[in-house]
C-alpha positions as CSV (number, residue, x, y, z in Angstrom):
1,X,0.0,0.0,0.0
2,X,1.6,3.6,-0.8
3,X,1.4,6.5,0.7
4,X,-1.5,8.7,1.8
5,X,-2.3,11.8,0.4
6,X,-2.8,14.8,2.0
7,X,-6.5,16.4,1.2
8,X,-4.8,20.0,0.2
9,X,-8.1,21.4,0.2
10,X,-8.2,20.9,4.0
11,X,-4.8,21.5,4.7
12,X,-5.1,25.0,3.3
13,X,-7.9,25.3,6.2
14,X,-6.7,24.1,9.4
15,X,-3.2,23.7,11.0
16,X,-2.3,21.3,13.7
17,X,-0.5,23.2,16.7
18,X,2.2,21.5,18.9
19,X,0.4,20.3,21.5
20,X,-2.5,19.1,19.2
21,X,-5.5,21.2,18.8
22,X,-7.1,22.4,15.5
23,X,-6.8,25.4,14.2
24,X,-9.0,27.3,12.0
25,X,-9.6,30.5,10.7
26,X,-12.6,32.4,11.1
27,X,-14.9,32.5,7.9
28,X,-16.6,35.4,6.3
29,X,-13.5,37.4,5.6
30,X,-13.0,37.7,2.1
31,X,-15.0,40.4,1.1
32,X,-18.4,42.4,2.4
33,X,-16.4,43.7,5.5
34,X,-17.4,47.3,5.0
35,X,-20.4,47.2,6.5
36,X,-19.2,45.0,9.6
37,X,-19.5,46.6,12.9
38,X,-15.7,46.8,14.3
39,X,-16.3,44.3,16.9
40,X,-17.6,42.0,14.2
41,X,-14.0,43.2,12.4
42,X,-12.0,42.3,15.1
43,X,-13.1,39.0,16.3
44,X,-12.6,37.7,12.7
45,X,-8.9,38.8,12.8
46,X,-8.9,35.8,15.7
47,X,-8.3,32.6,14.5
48,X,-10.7,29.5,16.4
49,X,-9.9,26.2,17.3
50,X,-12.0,23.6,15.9
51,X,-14.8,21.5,17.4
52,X,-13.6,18.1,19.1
53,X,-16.0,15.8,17.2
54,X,-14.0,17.8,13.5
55,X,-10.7,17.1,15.1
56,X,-10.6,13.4,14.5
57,X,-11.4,13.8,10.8
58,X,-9.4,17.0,10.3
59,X,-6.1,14.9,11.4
60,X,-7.1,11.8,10.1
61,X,-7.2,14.0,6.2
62,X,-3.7,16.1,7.0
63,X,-2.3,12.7,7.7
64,X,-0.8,14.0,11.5
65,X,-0.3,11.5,14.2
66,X,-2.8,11.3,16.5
């Protein structure tokens, strides 16, 4: 059996920190933002972590150890 690919589509998404956890970064940022309010601005500059039950399938698709 060869190797696994990595699913680039999520790997462009989410990064895997040191210690484990998910990363994602927030959505709706593209474009629209002018009529955000500024908190609305701001918390978007923040990236998330990801849900535990998305975790799993995240790692499991950037090929990381788990």
């Amino acid at each position: 059996m060869g190797k696994l690919k990595t699913n680039k589509g999520v790997a462009k998404r989410f990064k895997i920190t040191k210690t484990g956890k998910v990363k994602k970064v927030c959505c709706g940022q593209d474009h629209f933002n002018a009529r955000e309010t500024g908190n609305t601005k701001r918390n978007k500059r923040k990236d998330g972590t990801a849900r535990k039950p998305l975790n799993k399938s995240v790692k499991a698709l950037i090929n990381k150890a788990m």
